[in-house]
mmCIF file as gemmi writes it, N, C-alpha and C atoms, coordinates in Angstrom:
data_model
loop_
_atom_site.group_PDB
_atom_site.id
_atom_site.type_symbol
_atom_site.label_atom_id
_atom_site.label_alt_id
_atom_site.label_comp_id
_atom_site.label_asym_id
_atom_site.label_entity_id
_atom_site.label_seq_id
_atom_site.pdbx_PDB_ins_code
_atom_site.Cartn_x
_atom_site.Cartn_y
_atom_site.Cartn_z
_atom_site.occupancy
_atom_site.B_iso_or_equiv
_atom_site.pdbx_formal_charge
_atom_site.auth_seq_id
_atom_site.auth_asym_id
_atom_site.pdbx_PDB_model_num
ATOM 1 N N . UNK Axp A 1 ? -14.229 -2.337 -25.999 1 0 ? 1 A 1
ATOM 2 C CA . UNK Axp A 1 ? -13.852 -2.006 -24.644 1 0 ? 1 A 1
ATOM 3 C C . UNK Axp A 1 ? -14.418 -3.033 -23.656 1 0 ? 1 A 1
ATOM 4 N N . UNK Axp A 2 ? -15.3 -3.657 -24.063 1 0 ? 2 A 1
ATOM 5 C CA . UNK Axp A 2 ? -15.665 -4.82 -23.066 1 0 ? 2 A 1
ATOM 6 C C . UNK Axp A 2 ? -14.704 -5.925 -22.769 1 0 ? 2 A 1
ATOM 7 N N . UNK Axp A 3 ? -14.077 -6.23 -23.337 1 0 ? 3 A 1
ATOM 8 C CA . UNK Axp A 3 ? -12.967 -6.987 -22.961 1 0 ? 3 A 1
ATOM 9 C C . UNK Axp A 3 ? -12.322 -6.348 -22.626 1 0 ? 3 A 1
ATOM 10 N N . UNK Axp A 4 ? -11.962 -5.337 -22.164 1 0 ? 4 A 1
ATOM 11 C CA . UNK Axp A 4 ? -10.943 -4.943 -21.207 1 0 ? 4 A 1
ATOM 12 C C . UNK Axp A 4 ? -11.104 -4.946 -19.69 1 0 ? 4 A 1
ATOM 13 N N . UNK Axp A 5 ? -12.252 -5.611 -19.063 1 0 ? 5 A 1
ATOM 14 C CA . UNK Axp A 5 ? -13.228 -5.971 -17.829 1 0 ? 5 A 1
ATOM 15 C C . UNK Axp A 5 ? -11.916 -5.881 -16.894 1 0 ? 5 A 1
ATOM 16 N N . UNK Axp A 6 ? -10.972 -7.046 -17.164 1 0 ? 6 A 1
ATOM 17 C CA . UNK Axp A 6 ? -10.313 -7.157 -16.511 1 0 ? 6 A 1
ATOM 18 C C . UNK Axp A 6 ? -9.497 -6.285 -15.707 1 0 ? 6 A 1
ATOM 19 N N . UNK Axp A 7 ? -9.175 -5.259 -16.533 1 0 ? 7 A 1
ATOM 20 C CA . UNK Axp A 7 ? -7.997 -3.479 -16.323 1 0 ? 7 A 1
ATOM 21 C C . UNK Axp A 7 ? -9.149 -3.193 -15.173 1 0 ? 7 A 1
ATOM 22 N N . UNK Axp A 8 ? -10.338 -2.993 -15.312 1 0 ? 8 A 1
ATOM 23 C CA . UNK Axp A 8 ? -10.446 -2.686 -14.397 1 0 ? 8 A 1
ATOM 24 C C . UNK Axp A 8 ? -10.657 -3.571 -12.797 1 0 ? 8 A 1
ATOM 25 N N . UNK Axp A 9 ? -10.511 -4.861 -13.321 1 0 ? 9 A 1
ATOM 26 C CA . UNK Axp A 9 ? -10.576 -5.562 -11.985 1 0 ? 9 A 1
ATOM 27 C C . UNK Axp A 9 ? -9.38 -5.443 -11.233 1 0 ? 9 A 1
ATOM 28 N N . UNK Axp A 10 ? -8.256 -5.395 -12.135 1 0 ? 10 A 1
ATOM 29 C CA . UNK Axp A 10 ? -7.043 -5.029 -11.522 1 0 ? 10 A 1
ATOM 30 C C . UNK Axp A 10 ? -6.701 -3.375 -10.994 1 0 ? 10 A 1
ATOM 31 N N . UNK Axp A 11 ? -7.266 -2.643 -12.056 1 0 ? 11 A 1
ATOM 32 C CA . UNK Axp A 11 ? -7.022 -1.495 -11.151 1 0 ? 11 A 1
ATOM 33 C C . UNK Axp A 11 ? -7.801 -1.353 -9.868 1 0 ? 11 A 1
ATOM 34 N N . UNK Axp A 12 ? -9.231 -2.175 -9.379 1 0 ? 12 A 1
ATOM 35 C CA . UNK Axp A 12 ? -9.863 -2.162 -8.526 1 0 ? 12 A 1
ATOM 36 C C . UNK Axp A 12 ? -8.442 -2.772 -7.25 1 0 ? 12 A 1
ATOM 37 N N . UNK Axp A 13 ? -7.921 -3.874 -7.532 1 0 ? 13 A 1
ATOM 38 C CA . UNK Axp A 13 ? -6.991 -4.713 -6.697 1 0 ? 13 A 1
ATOM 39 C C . UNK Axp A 13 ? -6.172 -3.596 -6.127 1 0 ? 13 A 1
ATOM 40 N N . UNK Axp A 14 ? -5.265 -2.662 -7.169 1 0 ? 14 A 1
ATOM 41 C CA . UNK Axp A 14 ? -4.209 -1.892 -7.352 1 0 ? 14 A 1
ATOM 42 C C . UNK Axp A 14 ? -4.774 -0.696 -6.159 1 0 ? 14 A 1
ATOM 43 N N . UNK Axp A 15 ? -6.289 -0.465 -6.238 1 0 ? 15 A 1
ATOM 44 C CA . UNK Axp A 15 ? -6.517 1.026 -5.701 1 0 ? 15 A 1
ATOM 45 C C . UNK Axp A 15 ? -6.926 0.227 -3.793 1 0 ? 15 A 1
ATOM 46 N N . UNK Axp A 16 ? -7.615 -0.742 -4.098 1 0 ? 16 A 1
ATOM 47 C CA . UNK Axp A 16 ? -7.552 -1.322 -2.61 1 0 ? 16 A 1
ATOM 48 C C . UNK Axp A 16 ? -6.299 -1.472 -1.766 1 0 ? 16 A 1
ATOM 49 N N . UNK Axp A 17 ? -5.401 -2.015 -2.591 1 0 ? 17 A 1
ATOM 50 C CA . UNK Axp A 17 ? -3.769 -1.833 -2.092 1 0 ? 17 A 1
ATOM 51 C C . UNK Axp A 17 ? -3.588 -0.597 -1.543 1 0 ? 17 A 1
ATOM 52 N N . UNK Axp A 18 ? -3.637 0.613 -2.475 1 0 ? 18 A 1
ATOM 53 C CA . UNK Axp A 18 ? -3.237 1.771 -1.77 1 0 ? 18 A 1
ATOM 54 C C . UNK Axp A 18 ? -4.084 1.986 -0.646 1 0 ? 18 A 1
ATOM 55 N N . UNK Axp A 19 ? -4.969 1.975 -0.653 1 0 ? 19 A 1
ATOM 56 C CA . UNK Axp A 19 ? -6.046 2.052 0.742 1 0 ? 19 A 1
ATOM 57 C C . UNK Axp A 19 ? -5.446 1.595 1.617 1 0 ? 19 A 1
ATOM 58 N N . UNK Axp A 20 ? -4.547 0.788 1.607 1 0 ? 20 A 1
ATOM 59 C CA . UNK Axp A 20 ? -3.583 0.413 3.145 1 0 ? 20 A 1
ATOM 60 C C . UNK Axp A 20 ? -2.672 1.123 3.358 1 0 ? 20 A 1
ATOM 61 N N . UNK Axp A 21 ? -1.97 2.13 2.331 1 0 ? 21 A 1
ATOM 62 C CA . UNK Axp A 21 ? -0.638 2.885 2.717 1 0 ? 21 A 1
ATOM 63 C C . UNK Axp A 21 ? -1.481 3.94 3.139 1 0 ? 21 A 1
ATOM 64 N N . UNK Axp A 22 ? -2.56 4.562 2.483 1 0 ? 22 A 1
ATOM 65 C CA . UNK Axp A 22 ? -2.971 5.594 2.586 1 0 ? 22 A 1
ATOM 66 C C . UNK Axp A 22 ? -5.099 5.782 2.803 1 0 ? 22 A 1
ATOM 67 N N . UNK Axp A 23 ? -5.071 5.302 4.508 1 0 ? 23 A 1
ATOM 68 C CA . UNK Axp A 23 ? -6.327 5.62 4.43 1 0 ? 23 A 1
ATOM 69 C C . UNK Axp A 23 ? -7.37 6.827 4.944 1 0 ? 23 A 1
ATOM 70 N N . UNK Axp A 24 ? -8.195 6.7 4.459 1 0 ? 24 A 1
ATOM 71 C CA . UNK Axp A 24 ? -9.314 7.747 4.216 1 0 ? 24 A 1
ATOM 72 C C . UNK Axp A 24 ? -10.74 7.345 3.396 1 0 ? 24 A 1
ATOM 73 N N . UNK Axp A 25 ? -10.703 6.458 3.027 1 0 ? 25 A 1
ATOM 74 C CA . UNK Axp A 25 ? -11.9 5.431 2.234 1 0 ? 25 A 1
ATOM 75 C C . UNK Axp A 25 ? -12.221 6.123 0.889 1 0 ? 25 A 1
ATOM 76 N N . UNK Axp A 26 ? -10.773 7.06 0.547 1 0 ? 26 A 1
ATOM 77 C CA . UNK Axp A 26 ? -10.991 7.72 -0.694 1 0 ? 26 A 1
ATOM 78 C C . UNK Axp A 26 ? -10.651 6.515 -2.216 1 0 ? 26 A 1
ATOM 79 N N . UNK Axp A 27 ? -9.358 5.729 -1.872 1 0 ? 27 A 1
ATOM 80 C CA . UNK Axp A 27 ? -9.252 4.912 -2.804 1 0 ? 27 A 1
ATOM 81 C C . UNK Axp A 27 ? -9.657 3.661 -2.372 1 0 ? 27 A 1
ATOM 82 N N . UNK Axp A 28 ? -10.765 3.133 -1.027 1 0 ? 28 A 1
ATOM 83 C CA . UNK Axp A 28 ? -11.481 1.967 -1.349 1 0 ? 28 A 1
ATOM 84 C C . UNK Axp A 28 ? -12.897 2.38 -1.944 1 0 ? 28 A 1
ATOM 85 N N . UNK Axp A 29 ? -13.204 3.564 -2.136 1 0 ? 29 A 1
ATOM 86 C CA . UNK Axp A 29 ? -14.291 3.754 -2.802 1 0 ? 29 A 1
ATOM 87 C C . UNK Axp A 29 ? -14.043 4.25 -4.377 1 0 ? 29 A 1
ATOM 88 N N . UNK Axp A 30 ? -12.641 4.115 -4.811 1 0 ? 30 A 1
ATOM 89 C CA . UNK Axp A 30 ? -12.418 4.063 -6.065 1 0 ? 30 A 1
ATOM 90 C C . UNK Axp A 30 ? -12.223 2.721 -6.455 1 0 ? 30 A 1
ATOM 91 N N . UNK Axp A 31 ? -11.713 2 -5.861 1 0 ? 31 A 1
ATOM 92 C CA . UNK Axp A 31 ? -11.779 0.468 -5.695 1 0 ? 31 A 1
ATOM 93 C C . UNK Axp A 31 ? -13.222 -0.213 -6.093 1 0 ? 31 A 1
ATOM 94 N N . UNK Axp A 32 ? -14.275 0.087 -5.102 1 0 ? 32 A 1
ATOM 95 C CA . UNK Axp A 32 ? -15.119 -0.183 -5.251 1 0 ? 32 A 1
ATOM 96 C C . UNK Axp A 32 ? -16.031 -0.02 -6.123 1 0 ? 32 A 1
ATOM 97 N N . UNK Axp A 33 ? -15.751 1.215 -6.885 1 0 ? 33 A 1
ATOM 98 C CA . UNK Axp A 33 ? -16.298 2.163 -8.238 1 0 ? 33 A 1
ATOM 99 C C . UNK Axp A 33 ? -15.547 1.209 -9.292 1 0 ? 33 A 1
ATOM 100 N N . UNK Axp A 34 ? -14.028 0.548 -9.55 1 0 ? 34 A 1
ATOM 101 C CA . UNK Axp A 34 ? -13.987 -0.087 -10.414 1 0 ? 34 A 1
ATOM 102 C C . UNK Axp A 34 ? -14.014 -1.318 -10.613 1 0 ? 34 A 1
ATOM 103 N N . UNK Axp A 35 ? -14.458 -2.094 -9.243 1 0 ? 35 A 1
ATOM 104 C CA . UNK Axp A 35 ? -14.967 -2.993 -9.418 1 0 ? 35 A 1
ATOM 105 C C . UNK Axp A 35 ? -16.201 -3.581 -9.984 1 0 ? 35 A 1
ATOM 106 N N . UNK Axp A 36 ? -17.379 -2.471 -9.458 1 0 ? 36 A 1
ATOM 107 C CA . UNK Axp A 36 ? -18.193 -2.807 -10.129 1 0 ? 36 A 1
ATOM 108 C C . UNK Axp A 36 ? -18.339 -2.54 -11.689 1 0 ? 36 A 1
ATOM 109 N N . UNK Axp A 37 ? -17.719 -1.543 -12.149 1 0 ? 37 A 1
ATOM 110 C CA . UNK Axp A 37 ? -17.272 -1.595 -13.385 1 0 ? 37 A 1
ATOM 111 C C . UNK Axp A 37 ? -17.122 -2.573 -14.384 1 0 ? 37 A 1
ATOM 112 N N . UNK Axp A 38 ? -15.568 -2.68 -13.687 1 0 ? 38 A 1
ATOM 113 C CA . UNK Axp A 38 ? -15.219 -4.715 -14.253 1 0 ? 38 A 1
ATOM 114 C C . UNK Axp A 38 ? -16.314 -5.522 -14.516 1 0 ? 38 A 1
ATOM 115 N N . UNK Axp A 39 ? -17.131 -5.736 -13.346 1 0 ? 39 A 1
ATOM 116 C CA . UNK Axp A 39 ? -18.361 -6.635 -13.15 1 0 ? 39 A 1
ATOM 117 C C . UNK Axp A 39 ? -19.264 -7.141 -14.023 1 0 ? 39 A 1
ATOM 118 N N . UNK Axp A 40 ? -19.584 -4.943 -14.347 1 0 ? 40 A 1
ATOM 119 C CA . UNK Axp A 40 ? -20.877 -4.713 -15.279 1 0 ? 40 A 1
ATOM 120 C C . UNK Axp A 40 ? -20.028 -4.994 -16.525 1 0 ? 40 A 1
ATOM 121 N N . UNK Axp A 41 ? -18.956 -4.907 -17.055 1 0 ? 41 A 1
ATOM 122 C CA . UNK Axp A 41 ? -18.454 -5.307 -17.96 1 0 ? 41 A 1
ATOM 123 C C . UNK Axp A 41 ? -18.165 -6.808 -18.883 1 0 ? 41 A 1
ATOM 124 N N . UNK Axp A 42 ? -17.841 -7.008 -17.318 1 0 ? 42 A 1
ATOM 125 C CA . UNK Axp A 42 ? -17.747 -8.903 -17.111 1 0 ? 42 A 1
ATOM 126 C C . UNK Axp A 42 ? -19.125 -9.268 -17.279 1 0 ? 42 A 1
ATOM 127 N N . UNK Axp A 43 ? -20.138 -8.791 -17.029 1 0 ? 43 A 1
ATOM 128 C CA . UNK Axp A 43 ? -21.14 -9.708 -17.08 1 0 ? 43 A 1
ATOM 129 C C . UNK Axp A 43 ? -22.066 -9.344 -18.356 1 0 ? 43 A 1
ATOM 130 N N . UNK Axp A 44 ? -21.612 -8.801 -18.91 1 0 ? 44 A 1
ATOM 131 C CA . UNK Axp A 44 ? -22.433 -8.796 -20.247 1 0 ? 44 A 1
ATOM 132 C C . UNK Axp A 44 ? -24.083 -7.816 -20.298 1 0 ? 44 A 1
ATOM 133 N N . UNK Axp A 45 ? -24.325 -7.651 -21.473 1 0 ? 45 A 1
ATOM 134 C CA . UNK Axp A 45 ? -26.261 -7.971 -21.317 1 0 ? 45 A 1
ATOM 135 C C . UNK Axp A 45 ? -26.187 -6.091 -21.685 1 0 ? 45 A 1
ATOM 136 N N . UNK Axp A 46 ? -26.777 -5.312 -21.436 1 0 ? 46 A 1
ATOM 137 C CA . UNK Axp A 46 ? -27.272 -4.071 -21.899 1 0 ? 46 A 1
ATOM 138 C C . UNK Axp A 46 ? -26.029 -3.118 -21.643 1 0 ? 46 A 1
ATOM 139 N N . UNK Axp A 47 ? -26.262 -2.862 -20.411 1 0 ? 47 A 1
ATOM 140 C CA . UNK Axp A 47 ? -25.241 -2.002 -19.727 1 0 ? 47 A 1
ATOM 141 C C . UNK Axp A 47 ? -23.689 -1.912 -19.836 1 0 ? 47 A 1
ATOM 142 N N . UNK Axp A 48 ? -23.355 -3.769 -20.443 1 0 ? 48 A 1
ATOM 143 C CA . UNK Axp A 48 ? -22.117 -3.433 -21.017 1 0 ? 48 A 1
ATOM 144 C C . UNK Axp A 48 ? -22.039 -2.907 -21.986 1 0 ? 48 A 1
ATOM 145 N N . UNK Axp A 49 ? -23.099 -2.955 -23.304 1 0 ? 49 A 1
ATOM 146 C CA . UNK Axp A 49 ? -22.819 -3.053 -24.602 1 0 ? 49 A 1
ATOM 147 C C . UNK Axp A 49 ? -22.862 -1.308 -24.319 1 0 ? 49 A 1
ATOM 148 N N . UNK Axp A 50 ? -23.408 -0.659 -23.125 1 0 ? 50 A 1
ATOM 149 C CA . UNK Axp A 50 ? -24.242 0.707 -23.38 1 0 ? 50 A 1
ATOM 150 C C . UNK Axp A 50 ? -22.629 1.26 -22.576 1 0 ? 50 A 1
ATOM 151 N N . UNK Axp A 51 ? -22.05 0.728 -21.759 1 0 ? 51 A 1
ATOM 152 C CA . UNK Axp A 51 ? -20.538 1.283 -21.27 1 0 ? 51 A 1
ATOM 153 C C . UNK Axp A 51 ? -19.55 0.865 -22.051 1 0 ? 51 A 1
ATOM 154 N N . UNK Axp A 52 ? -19.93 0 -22.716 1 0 ? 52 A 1
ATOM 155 C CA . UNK Axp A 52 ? -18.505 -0.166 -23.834 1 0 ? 52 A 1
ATOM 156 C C . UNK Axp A 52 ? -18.807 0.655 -25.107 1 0 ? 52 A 1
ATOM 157 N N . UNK Axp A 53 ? -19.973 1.316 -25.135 1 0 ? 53 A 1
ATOM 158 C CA . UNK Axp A 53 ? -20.233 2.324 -26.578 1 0 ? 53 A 1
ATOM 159 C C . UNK Axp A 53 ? -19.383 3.412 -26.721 1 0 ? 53 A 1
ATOM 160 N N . UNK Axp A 54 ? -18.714 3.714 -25.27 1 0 ? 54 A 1
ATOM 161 C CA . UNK Axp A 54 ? -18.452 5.315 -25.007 1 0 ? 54 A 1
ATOM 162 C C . UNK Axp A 54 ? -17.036 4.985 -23.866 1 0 ? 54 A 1
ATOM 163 N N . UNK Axp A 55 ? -16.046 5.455 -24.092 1 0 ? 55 A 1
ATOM 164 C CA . UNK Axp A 55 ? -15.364 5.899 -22.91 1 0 ? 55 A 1
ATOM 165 C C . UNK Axp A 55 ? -15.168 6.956 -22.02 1 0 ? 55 A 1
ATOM 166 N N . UNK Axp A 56 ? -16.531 7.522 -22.716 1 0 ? 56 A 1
ATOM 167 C CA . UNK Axp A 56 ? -16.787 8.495 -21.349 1 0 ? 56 A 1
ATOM 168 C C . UNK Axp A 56 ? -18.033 8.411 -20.656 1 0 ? 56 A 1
ATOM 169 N N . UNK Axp A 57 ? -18.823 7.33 -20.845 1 0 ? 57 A 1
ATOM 170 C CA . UNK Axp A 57 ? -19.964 7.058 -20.165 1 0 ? 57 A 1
ATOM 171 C C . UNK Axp A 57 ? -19.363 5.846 -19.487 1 0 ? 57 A 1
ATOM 172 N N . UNK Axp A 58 ? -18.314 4.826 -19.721 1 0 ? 58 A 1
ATOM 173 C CA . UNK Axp A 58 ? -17.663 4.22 -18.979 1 0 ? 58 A 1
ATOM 174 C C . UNK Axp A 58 ? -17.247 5.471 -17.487 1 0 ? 58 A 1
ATOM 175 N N . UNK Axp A 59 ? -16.266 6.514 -17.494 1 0 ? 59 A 1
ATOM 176 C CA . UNK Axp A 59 ? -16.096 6.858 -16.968 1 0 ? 59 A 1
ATOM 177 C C . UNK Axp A 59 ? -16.915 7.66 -16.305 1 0 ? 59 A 1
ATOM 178 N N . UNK Axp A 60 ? -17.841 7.876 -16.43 1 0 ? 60 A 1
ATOM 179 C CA . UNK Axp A 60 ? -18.92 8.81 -15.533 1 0 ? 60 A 1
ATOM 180 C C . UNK Axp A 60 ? -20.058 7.36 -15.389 1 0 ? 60 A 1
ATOM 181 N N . UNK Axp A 61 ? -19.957 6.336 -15.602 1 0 ? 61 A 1
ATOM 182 C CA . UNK Axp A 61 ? -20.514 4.912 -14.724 1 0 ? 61 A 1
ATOM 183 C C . UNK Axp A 61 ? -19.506 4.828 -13.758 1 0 ? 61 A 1
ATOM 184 N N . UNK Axp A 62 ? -18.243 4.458 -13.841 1 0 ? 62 A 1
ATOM 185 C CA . UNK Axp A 62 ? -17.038 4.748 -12.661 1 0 ? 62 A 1
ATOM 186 C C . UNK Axp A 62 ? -16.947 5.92 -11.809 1 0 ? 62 A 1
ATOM 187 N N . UNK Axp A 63 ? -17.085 6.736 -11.864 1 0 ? 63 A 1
ATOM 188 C CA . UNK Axp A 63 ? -17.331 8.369 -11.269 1 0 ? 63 A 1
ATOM 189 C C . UNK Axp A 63 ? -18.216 8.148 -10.445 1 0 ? 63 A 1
ATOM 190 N N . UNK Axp A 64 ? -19.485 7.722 -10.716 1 0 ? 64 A 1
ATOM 191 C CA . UNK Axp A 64 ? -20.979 7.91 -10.078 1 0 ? 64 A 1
ATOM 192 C C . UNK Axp A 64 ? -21.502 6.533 -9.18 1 0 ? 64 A 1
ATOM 193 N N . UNK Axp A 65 ? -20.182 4.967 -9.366 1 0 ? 65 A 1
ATOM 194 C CA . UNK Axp A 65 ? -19.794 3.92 -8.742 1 0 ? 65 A 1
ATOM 195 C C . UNK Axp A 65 ? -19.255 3.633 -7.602 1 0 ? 65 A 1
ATOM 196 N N . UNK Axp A 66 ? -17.91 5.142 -7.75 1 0 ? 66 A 1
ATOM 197 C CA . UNK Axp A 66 ? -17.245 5.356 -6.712 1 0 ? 66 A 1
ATOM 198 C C . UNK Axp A 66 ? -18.114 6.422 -5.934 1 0 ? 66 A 1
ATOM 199 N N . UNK Axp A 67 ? -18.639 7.373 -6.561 1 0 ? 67 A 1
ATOM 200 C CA . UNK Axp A 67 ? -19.32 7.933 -5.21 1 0 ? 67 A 1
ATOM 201 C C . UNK Axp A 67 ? -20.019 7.667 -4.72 1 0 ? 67 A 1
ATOM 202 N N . UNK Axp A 68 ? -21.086 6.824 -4.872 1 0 ? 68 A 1
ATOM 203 C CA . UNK Axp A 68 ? -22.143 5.856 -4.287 1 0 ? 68 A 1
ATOM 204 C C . UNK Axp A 68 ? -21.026 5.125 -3.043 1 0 ? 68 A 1
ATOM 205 N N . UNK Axp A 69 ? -20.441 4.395 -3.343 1 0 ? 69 A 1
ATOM 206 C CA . UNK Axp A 69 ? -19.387 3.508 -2.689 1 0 ? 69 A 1
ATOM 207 C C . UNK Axp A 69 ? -18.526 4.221 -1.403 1 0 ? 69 A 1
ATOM 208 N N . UNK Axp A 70 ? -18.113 5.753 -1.754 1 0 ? 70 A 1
ATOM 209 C CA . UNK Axp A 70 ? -17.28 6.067 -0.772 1 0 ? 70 A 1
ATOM 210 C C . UNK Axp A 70 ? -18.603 6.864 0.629 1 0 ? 70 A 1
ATOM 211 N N . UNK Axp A 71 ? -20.028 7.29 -0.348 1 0 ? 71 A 1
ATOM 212 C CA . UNK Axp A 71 ? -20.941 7.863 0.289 1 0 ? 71 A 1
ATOM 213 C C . UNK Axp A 71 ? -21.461 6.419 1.656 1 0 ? 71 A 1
ATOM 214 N N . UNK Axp A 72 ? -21.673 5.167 0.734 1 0 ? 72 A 1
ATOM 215 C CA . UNK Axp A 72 ? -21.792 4.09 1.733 1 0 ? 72 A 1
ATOM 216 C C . UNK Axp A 72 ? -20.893 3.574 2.686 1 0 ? 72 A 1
ATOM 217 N N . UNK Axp A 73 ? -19.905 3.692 3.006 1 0 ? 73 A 1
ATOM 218 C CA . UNK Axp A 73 ? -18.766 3.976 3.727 1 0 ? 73 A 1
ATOM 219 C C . UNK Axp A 73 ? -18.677 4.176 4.785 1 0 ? 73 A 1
ATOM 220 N N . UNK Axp A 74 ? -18.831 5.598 4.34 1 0 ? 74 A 1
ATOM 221 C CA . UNK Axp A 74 ? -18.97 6.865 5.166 1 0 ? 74 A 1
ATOM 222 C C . UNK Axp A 74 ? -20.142 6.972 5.707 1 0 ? 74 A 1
ATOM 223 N N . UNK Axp A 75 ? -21.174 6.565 5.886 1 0 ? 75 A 1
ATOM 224 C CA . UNK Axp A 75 ? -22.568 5.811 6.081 1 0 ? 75 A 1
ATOM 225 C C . UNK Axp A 75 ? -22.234 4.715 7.184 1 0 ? 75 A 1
ATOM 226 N N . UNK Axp A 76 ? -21.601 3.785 6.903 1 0 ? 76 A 1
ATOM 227 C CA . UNK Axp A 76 ? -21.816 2.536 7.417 1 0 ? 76 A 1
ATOM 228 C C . UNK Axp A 76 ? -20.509 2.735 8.829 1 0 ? 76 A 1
ATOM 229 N N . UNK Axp A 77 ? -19.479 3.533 8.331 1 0 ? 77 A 1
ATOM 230 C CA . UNK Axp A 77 ? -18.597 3.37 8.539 1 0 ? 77 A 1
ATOM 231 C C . UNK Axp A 77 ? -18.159 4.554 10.015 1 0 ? 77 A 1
ATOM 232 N N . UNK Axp A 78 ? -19.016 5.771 9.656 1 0 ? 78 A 1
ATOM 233 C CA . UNK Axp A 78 ? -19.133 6.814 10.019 1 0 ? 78 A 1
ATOM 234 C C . UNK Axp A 78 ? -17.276 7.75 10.132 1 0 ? 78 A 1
ATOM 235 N N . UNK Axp A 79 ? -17.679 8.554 11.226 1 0 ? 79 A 1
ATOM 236 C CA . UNK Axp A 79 ? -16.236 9.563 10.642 1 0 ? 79 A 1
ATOM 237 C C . UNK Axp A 79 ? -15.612 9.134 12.035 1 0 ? 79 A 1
ATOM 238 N N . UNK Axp A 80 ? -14.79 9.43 12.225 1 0 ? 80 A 1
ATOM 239 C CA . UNK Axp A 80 ? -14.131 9.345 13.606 1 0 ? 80 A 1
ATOM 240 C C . UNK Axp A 80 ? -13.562 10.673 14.44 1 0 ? 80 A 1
ATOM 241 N N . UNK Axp A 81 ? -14.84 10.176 15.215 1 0 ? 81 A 1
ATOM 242 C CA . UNK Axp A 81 ? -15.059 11.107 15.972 1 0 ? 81 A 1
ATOM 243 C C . UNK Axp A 81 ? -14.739 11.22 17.391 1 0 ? 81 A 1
ATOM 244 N N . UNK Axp A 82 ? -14.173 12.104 18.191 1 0 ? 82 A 1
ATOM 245 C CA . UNK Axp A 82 ? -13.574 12.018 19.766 1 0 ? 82 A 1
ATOM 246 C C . UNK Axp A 82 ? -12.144 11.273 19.59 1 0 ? 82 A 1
ATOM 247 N N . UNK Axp A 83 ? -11.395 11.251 18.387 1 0 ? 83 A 1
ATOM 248 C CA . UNK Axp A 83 ? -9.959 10.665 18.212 1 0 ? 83 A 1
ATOM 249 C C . UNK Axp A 83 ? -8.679 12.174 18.616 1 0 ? 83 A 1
ATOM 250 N N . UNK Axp A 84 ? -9.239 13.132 19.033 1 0 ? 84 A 1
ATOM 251 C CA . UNK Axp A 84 ? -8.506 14.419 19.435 1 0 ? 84 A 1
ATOM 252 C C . UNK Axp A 84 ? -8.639 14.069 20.627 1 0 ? 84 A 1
ATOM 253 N N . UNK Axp A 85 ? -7.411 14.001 21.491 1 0 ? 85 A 1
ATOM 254 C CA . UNK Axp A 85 ? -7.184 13.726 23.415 1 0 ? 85 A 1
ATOM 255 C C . UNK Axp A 85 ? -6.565 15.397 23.705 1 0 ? 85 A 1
ATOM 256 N N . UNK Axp A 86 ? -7.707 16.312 24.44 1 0 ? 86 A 1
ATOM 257 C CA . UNK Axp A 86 ? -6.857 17.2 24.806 1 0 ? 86 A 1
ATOM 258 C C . UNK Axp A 86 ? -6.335 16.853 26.235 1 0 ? 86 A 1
ATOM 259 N N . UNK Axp A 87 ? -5.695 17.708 26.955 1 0 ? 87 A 1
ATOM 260 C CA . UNK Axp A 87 ? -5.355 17.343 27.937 1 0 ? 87 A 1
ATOM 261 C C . UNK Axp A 87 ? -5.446 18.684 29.192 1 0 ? 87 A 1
ATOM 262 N N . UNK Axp A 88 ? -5.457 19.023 30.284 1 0 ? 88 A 1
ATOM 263 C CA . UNK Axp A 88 ? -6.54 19.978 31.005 1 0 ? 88 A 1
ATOM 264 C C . UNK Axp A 88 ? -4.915 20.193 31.882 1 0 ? 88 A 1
ATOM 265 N N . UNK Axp A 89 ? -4.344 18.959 32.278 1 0 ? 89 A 1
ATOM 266 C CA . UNK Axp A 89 ? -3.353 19.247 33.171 1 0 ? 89 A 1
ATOM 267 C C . UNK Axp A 89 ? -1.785 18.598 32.627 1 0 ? 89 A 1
ATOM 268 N N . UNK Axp A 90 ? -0.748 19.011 32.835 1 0 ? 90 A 1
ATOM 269 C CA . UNK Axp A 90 ? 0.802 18.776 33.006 1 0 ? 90 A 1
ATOM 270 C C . UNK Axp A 90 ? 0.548 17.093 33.919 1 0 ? 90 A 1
ATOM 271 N N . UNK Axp A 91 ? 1.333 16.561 33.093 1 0 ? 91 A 1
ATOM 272 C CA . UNK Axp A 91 ? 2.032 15.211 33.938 1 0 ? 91 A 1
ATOM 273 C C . UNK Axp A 91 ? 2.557 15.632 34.812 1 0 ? 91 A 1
ATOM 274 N N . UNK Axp A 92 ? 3.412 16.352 34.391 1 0 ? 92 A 1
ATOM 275 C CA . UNK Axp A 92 ? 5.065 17.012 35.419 1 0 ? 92 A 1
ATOM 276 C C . UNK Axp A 92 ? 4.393 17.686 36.651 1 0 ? 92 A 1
ATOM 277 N N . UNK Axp A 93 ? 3.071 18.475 37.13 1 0 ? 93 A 1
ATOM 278 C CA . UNK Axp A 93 ? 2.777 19.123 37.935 1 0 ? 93 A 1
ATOM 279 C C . UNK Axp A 93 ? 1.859 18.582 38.459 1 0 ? 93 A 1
ATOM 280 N N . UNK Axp A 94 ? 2.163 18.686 40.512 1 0 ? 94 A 1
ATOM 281 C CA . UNK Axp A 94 ? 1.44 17.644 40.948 1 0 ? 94 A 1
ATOM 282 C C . UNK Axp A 94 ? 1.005 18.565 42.268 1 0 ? 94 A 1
């Protein structure tokens, strides 16, 4: 499974894409969860050999990647807040 680094660099590409049709920093922090993935994959040394043992410790390293990622975000990024305009009076009435 270590050579498959790449699937996830591309699905990282694939999920940032959607982040433009559809945002909410839900799929750039899946993005970001499989990027580093790819990474730790791509770069060899313990952690790959210990995420390529298992495809489900791959996926709960991706799981626990992206939530770190969408938590920093949402952190850095904060929520948006005061984007509701009520309004007190009629245009039309003067």
């Amino acid at each position: 499974m270590a050579d498959l680094w790449w699937v996830w660099i591309a699905a990282a590409l694939v999920l940032a894409g959607l982040e433009t049709v559809v945002s909410g920093y839900i799929f750039l922090g899946f993005a970001a969860g499989a990027l580093v993935t790819g990474g730790a994959l791509w770069a060899g040394g313990p952690l790959a050999a210990w995420l390529a043992g298992s495809l489900a410790l791959c996926a709960l390293f991706f799981a626990l990647a992206s939530l770190l990622a969408w938590f920093a975000m949402r952190r850095i990024f904060g929520l948006r807040g005061g984007s509701v305009k009520t309004f007190d009076r009629d245009i039309n009435d003067r």
